[in-house]
C-alpha positions in Angstrom: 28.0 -28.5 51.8 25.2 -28.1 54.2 22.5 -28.3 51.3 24.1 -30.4 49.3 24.4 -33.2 52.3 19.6 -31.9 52.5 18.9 -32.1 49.3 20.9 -35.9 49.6 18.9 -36.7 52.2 15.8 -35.4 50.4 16.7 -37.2 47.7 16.7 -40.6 49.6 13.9 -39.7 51.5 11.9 -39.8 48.1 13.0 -42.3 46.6 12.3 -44.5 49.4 8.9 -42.6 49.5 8.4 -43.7 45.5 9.3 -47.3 46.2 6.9 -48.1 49.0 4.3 -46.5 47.0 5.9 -48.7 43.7 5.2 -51.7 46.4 1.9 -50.9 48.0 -0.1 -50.6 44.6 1.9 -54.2 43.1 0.6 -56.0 46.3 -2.8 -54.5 46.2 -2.7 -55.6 42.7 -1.2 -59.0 42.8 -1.3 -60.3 46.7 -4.0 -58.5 48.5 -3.4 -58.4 52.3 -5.8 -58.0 55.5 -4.8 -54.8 57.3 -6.2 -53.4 60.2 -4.7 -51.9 64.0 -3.1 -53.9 66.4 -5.6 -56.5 67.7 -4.5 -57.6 71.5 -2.8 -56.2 74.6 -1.1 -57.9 77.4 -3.8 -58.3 80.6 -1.9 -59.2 83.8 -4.2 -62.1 84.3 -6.0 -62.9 81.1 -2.6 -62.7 78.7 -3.5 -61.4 75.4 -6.8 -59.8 74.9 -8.4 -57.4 72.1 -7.4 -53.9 72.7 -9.8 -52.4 75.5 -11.6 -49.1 74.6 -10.6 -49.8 70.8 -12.7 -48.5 67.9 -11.3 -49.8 64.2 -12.0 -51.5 60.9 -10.6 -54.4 59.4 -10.0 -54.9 55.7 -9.1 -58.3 53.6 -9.6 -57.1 50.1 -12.4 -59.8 48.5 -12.9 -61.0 51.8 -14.5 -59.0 54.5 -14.3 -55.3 55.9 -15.8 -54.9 59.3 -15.8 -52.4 62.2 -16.0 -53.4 65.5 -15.1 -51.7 68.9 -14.1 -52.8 72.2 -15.1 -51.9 75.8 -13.0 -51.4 78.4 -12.5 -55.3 79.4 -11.7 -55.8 75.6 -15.3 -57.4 75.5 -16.9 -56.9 71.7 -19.1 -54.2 71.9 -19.1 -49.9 73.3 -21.4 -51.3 75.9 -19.5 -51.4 79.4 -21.6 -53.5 82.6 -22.3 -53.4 86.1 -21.6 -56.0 88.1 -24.7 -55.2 90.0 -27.2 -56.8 87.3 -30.0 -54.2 85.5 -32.2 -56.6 84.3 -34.0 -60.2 85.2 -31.7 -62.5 83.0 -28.2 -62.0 81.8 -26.2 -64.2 79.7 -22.3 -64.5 79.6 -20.9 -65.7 75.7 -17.7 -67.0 76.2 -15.4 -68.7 73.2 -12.9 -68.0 70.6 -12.7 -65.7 67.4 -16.5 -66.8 66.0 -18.2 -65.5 69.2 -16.4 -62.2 69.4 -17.4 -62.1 65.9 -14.6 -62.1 63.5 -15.2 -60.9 59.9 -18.7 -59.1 60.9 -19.8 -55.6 62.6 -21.2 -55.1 65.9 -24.7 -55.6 65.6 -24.1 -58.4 63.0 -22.5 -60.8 65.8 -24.6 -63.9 67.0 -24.5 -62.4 70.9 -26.0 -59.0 69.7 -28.7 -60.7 67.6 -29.8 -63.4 70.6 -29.7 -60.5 72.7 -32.6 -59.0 70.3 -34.3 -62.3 70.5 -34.7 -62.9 73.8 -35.5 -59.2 74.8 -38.6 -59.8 72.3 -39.4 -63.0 74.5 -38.0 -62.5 77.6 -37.9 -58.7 77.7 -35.3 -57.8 80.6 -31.9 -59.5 78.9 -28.6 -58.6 78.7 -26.3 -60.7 77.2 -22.4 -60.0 77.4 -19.8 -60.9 74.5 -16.7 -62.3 76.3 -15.5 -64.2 73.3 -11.8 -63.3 72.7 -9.5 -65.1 69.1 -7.3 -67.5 69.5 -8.4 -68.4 72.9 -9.2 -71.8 74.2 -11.2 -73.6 77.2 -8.5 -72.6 79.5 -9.2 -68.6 78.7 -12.7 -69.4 78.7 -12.6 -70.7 82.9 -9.9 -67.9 84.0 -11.7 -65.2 82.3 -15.1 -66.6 84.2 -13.0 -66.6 87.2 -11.5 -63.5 87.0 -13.9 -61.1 85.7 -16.7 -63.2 84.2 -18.4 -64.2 88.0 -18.3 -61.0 88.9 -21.5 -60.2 87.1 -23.5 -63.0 88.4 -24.6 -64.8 84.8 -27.7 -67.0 85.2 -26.4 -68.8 82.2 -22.9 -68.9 80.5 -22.4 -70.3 77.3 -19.5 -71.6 75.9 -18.7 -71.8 72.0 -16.7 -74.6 70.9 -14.2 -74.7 67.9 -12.3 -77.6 66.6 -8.9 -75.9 67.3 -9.8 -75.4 71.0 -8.3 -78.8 71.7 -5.1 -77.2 70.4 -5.5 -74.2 72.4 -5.7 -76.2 75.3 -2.5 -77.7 75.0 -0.5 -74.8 75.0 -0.6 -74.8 78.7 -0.8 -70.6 79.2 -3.0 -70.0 81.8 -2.7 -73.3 84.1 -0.3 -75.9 85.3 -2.1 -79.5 86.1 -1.6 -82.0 88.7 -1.5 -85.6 88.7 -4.7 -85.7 89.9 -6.0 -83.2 87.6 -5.9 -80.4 89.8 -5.2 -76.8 88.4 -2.7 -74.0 89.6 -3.0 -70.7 87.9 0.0 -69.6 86.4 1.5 -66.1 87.1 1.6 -64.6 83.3 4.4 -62.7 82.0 3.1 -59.7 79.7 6.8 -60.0 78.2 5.6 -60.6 74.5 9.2 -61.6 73.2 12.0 -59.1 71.9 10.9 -58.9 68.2 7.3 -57.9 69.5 8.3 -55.6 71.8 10.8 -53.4 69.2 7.2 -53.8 66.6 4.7 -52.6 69.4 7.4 -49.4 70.3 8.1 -48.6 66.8 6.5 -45.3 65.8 4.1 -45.5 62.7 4.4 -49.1 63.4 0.2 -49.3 64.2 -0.5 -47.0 61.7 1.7 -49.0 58.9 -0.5 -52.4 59.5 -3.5 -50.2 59.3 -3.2 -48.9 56.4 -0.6 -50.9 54.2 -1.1 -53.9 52.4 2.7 -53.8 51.8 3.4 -53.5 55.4 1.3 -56.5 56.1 3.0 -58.8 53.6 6.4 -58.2 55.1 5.1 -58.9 58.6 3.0 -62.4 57.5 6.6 -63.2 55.8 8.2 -62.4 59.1 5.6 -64.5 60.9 5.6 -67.3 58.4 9.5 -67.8 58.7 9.7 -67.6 62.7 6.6 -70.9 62.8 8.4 -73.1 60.0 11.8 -72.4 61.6 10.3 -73.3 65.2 8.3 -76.5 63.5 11.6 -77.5 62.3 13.5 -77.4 65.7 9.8 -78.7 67.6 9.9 -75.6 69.5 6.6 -73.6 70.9 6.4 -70.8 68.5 2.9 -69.4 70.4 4.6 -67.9 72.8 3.7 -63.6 72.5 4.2 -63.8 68.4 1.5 -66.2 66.9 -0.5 -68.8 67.4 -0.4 -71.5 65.0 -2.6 -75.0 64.3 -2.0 -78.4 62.7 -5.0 -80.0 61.7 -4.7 -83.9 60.8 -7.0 -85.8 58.6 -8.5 -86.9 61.9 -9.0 -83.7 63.3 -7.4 -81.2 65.7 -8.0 -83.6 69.2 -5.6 -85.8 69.8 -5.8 -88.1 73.4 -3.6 -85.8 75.4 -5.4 -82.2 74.4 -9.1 -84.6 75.0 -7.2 -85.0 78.6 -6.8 -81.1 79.4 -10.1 -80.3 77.8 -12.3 -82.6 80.1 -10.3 -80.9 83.3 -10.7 -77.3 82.0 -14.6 -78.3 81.2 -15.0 -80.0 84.4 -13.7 -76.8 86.1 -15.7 -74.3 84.4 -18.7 -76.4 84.6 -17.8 -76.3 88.9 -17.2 -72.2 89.0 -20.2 -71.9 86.7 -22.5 -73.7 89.7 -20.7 -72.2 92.3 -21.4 -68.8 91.3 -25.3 -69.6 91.0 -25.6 -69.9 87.2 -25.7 -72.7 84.9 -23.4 -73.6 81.7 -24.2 -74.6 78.2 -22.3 -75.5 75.3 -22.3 -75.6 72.0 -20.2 -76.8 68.6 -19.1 -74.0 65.7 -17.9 -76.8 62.9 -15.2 -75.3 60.5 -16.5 -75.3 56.8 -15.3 -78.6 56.1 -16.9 -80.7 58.6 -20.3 -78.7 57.5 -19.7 -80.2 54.0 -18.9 -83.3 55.1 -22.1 -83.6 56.9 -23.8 -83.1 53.5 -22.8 -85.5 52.5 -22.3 -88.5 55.0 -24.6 -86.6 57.9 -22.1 -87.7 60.4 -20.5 -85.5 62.7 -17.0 -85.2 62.7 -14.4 -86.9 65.7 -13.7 -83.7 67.3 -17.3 -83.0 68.0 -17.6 -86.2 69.0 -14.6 -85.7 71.2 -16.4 -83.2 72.8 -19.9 -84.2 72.8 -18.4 -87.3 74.9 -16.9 -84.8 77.1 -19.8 -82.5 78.0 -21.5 -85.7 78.3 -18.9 -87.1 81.1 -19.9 -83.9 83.3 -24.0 -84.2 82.3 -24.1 -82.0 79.8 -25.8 -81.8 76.5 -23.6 -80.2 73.4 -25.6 -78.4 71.4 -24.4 -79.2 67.4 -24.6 -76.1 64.7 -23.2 -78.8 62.3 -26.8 -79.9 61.1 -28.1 -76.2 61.5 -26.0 -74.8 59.0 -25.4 -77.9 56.7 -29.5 -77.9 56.7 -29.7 -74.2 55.9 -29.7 -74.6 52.3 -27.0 -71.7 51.6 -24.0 -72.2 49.8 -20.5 -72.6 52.1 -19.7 -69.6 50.7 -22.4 -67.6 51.9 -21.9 -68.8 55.3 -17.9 -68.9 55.9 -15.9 -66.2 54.4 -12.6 -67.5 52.5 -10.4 -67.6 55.5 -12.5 -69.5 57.7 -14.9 -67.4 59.6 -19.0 -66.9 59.5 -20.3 -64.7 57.8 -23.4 -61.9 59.1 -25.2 -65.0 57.3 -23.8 -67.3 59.3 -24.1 -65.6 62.5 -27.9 -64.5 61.8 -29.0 -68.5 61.7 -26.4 -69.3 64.3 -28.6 -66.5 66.7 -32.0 -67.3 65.7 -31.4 -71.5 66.8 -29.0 -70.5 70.2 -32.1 -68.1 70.7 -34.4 -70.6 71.2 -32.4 -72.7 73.0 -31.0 -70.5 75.6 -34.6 -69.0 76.1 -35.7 -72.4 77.3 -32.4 -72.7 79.8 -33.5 -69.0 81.3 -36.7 -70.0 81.8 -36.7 -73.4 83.1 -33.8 -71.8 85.4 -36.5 -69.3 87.0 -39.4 -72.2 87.1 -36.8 -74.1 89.3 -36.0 -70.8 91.6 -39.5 -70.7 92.1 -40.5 -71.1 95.8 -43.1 -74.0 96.4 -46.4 -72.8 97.2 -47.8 -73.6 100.8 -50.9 -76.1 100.5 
């Protein structure tokens, strides 16, 4: 009785063994899927960051494979800082997915390569990766104020994308006042019931690794739960995903331009208050790069923004031209689903080089004493 109840469960065991295998070599075949660890964990004050201390590779089959590793903030990189600075100038990269470097290696990411630049002008530079995905300007001022400040940046520079309008509006980090001032929220690291029972479940990190299969049942999963909340106009952001509409016009819209010049405004004020200096610049999605080809127009949402930095006396640096101008085909500089590639990121470095050279050093010419006559 007792072995014929084993070899049942034997039995079952390998036949569900056969038909994950059947599955995981007709999706490889016919839907390739990206695969990879778990990507964030729950900061008591920053929300959802890239897994601190992680070392991993990501694969999209036909896409991009890349390794990357994370220090103990979650910052790109195995480097970890002092807060105490170690050399003359250091420079603070805040933004979204393109400045941590998405779809590229470590050394391949435009931080690492400026860094290389400037050490070969400047010589004594440091320059710190704080870029984290799916984050907006709103990440971008509580991570300077929480961390960020600490190591006393002479200049921080702040990557714009498109979708960091969006981003904005989600409202995670901030509440606002009807006179514009901000409130820190208290964040919850409660990443909703279906998350939790996925981040517990044993093999669960291991399956997403490794498993295309795996991967297509959970962008299923994911794909049901945002048109389900689209329907019922519900926030389906929230500790599962974080999703963007893009209209013909773009992804600003007056309300999100509204929480975008406060959150700018603000960073712009903690930025001076803590000695340094802030510059900013525009990563354009593939389309608005062809676009440009063709009508040399930028598109509303840089305007939106150029407008903006303008309001607080800023200048917007544009990688629109740079990279419509670079004579390379779109797909040698974005990969399929949407980020640079090392091709990308290499001209991206080379032009914020240059420009964030002259910031450093026209900083220092200004902390220059007079001389006595």
């Amino acid at each position: 009785m007792v072995k014929r109840l084993l070899f049942s469960i034997i039995g079952v065991l390998l036949s569900l063994l056969v038909a994950f295998a059947v599955a995981e070599v007709a999706v490889r075949l016919i839907s390739p899927q990206e695969v990879g660890p778990m990507r964030f964990a729950c900061h008591p004050e920053l929300g959802d960051i890239p897994v601190p201390g992680q070392q991993g590779e990501r694969r999209f089959p036909g896409v991009f494979t890349f390794r990357y590793s994370n220090n103990s903030l979650g910052w790109r990189g195995r480097r970890e800082y002092r807060e105490v600075k170690p050399t003359d100038y250091r420079v603070l990269m805040l933004g979204d997915s393109f400045t941590y470097g998405l779809g590229v290696n470590d050394d391949q990411t435009f931080a690492v390569q400026v860094e290389k630049d400037l050490r070969a002008g400047l010589g004594s530079v440091e320059v710190i990766n704080a870029g984290a995905p799916g984050k907006g300007t709103d990440y971008a001022l509580k991570c300077f104020q929480t961390v960020g400040r600490k190591f006393h940046p002479d200049l921080t520079v702040l990557g714009f994308f498109g979708n960091d309008f969006q981003d904005n509006a989600r409202g995670e980090y901030y509440t606002i006042g009807s006179r514009g001032e901000l409130r820190a929220k208290t964040l919850n690291c409660d990443r909703g019931a279906i998350k939790a029972v996925l981040d517990r479940l044993p093999g669960y990190n291991w399956l997403i690794s490794w498993s295309q299969a795996a991967n297509l049942v959970k962008q299923a999963g994911v794909d049901f739960i945002v048109k389900r909340a689209q329907k019922n106009h519900s926030d389906v952001s929230n500790g599962l995903v974080v999703s963007y509409t893009r209209s013909a016009s773009g992804y600003a819209t007056a309300a999100n331009k509204r929480l975008t010049q406060i959150y700018v405004e603000n960073l712009n004020a903690a930025v001076k208050h803590a000695g340094g200096a802030l510059m900013m610049f525009y990563i354009p999605i593939s389309q608005e790069v062809l676009e440009y080809r063709q009508t040399h127009t930028i598109s509303a949402d840089e305007r939106a923004i150029q407008r903006l930095a303008a309001d607080n006396g800023m200048m917007l640096w544009s990688l629109t031209p740079l990279l419509a101008h670079s004579g390379q085909p779109i797909d040698r500089l974005y990969h399929q689903e949407g980020h640079w590639t090392a091709a990308a990121h290499e001209i991206a470095a080379h032009y914020l080089s240059r420009l964030i050279q002259s910031g450093l050093v026209r900083r220092r010419q200004l902390k220059q004493p007079e001389p006595f006559n």
